[in-house]
C-alpha positions in Angstrom: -14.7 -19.6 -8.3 -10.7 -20.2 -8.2 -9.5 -21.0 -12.0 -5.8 -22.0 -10.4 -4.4 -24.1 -7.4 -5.2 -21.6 -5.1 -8.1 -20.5 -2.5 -9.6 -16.7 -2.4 -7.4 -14.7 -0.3 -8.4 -14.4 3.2 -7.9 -10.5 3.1 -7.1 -7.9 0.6 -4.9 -4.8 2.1 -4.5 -1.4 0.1 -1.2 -0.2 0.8 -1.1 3.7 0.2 1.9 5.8 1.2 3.1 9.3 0.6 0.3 11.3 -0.5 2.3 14.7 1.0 -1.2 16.6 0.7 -1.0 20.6 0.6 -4.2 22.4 1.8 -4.1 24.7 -0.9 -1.1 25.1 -3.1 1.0 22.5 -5.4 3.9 20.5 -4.6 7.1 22.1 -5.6 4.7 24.5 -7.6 3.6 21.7 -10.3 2.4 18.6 -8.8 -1.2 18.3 -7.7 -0.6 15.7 -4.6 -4.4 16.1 -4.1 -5.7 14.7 -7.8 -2.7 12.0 -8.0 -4.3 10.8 -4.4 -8.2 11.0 -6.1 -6.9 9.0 -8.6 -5.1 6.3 -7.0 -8.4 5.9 -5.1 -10.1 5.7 -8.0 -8.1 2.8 -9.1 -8.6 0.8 -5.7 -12.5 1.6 -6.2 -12.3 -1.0 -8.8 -10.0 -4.0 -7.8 -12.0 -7.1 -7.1 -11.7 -8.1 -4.7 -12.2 -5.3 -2.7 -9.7 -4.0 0.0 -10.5 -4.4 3.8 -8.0 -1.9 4.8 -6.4 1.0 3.2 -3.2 1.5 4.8 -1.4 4.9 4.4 2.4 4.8 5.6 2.8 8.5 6.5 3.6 11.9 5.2 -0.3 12.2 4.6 0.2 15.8 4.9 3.2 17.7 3.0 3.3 20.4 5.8 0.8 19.0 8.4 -1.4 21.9 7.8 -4.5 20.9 9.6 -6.8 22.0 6.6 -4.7 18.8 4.4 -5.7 16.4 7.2 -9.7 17.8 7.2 -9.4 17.2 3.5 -7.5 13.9 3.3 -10.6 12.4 5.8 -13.1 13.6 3.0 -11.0 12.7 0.1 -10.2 9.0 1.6 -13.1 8.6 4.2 -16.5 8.3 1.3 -14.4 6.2 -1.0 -13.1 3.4 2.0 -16.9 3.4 3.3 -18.0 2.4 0.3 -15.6 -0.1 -0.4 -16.3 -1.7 3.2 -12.6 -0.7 4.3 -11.4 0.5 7.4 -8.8 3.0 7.0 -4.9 3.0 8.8 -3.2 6.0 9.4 0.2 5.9 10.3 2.7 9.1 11.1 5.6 10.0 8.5 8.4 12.5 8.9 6.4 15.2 7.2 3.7 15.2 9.5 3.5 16.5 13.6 1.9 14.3 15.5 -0.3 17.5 17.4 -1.8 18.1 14.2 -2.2 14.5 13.2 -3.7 13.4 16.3 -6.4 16.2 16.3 -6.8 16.0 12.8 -7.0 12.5 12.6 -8.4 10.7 15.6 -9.9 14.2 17.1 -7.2 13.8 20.3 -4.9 16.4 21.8 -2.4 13.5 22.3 0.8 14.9 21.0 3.1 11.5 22.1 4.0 8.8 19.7 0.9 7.7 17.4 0.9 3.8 17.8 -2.2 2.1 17.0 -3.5 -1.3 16.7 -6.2 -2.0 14.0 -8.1 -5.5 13.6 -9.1 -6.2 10.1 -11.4 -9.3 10.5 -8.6 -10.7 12.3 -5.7 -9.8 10.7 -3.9 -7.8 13.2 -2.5 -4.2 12.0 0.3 -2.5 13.8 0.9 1.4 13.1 3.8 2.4 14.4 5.5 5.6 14.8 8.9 6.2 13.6 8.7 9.6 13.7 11.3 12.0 15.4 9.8 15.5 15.6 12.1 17.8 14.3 13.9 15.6 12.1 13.5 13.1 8.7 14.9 10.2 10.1 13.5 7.3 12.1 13.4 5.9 15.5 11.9 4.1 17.8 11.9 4.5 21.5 12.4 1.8 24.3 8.8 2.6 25.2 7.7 1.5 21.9 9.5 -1.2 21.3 8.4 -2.7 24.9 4.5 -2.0 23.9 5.0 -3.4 21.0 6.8 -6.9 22.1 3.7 -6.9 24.4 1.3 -6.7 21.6 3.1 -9.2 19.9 3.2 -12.0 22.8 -0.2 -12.6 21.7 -0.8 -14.4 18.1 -3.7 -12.7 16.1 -5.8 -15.4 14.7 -4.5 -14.1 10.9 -1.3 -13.2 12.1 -0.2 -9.4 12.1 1.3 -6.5 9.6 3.7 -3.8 11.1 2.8 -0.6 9.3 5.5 2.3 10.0 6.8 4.8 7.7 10.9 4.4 7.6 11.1 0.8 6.6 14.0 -0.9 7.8 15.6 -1.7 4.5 18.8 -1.1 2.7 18.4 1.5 -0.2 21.4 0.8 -2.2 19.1 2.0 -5.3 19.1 6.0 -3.5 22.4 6.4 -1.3 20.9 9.9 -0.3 18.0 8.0 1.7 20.2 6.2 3.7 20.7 9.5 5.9 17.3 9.6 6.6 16.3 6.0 7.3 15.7 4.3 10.5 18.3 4.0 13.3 18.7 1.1 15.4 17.2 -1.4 13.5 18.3 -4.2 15.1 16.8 -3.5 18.3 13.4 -3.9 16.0 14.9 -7.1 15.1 15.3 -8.4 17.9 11.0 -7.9 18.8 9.3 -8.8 15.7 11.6 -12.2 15.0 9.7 -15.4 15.2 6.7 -13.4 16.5 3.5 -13.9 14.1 4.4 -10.5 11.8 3.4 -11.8 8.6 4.8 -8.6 6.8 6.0 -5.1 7.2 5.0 -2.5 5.1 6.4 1.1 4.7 6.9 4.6 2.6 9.2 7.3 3.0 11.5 6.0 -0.2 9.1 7.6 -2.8 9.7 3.9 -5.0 8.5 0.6 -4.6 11.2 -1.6 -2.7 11.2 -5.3 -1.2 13.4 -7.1 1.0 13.2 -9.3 4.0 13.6 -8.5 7.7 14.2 -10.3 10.9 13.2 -13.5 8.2 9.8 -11.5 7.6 9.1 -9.8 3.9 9.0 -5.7 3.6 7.0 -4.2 0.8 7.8 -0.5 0.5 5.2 1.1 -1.2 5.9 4.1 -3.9 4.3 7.4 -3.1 0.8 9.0 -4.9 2.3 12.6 -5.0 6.1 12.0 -6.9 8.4 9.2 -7.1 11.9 9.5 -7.1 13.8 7.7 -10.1 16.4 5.3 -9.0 17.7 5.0 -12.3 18.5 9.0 -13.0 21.6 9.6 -14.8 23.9 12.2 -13.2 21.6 12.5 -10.0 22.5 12.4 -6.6 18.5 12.4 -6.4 15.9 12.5 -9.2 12.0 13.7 -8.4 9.4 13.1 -10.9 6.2 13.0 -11.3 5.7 10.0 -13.0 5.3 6.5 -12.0 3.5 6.7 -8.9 1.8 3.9 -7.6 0.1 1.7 -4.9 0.5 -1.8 -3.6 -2.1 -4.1 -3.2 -1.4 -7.2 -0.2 -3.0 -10.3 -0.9 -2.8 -12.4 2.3 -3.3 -16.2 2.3 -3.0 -19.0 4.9 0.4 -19.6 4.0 2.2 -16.5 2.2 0.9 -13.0 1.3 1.2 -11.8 -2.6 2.1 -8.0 -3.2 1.0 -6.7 -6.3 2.0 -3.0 -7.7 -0.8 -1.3 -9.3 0.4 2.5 -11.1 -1.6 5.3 -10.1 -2.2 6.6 -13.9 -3.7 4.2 -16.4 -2.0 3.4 -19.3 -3.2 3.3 -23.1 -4.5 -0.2 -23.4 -3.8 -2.2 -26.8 -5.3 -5.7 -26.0 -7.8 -6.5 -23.8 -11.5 -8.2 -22.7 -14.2 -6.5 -21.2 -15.2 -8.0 -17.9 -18.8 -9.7 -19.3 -16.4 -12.6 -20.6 -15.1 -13.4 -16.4 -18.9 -14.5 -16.2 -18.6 -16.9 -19.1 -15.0 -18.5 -18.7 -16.4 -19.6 -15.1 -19.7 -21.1 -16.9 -16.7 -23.7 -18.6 -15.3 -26.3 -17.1 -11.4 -26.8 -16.4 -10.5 -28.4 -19.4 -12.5 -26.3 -21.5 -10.9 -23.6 -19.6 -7.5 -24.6 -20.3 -8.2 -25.3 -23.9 -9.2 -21.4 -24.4 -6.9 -19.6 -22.2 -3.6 -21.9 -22.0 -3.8 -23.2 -25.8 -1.4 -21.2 -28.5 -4.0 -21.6 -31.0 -7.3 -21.3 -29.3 -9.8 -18.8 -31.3 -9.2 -16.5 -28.4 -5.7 -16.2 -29.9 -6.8 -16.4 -33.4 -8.6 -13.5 -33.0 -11.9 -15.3 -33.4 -14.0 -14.8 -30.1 -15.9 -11.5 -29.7 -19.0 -10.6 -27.5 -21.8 -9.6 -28.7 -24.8 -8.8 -26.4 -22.9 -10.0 -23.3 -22.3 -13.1 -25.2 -19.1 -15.4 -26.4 -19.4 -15.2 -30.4 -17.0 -18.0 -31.8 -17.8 -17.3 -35.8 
């Protein structure tokens, strides 16, 4: 039941990035990438409605050790089966695409790692931006041709390019822009006017948005540490603090992007979730009455539940 204006989305999209798991050591010798990833999946578990895709834009692995990928399938793999969600991989700067590949996907094939992925038609595009040997991103005439071919033909919910140096300014984190992607123009020129809906990527360690070729970019923080653009004194500032996730809600017409924080916070005010059942049993006036109204007992302090039941004393 809609409360508002607006329709059920036609697809919920997890967007994960930066999980940098370790096989069997911490990060920087204090952060444990594995239980910051364990509890950002936690927090997906229960967001209704439930993802259809989890998309992860790269550096799944810190030092693509092959034992990280093995246990980033059995951390990720359970928890996405039982929300009904297929699962994106995409390659970051941190992993090599040999051990990716056979980690991942169970190939040999050590070439660029570009995917497509159909999510009850919502096209998803993985792209790999990777440069072995180096941080930065690129993409190579070969993928860029593939990938105007892909795109010559409109998927029936229209498509999001997943790749892991999003092509963004970074005027929040001057040291990023060494390591961002090159050429971006030349990516320009093959997803303009084409039916990307969005573009979603990582590397940045904070959440960022901007437009691209007229199409929005969501860049996703990372689960293992964010980097603080508002450091004093800090040419760059890791913490491990205010990691997060995003969550894509795609409509008809426009797609929402929500940030959700890894790590709950104290709550202070709040409903359990037995009263959702009972605000739909009103109807929109009576609705509007207890939610929207500045004096409504609900604001007064005066509604409880007692036995799964509204109590209005």
């Amino acid at each position: 039941m809609q409360f508002g204006q607006y329709p059920p989305p036609s697809h919920v999209v997890a967007h994960v990035s930066d999980p940098h798991l370790l096989a069997d050591s911490l990060q920087y010798g204090v952060i444990d990438t594995e239980a910051h990833l364990v509890r950002a999946l936690d927090r997906l578990e229960a967001v209704r409605p439930r993802p259809q895709a989890l998309v992860f834009t790269g550096d799944l692995a810190d030092r693509a050790e092959p034992a990280a990928y093995a246990r980033l399938r059995e951390l990720v793999e359970p928890p996405a089966e039982a929300m009904g969600a297929r699962v994106v991989w995409v390659m970051g700067n941190h992993d090599e695409r040999g051990a990716y590949a056979r980690g991942l996907f169970d190939t040999d094939d050590d070439g660029p790692q570009d995917r497509l992925h159909d999510v009850d038609g919502l096209r998803v595009v993985a792209l790999d931006t990777t440069v072995p040997g180096y941080h930065h991103g690129e993409i190579s005439d070969a993928q860029l041709a593939w990938l105007a071919d892909v795109l010559a033909t409109p998927a029936p919910h229209g498509t999001l390019l997943a790749l892991h140096h999003p092509p963004i300014a970074v005027p929040m984190l001057r040291a990023a822009e060494i390591i961002e992607l090159l050429d971006q123009d030349r990516l320009a020129e093959v997803v303009r006017g084409t039916d990307v809906r969005g573009i979603l990527g990582g590397h940045f360690h904070f959440t960022s948005f901007s437009t691209f070729a007229g199409i929005p970019v969501s860049v996703a923080s990372a689960t293992c540490y964010a980097l603080d653009p508002g450091a004093r004194d800090r040419f760059l500032s890791s913490v491990d603090g205010h990691q997060s996730v995003t969550l894509l809600h795609v409509y008809d017409d426009r797609v929402v992007h929500s940030v959700v924080p890894v790590t709950p916070a104290p709550e202070v005010q709040g409903f359990p979730s037995d009263l959702e059942a009972q605000v739909e049993a009103l109807s929109a006036e009576e609705r509007r009455e207890l939610i929207s109204r500045k004096d409504s007992p609900l604001y007064r302090g005066e509604i409880r539940l007692e036995g799964g039941q509204v109590v209005n004393p």
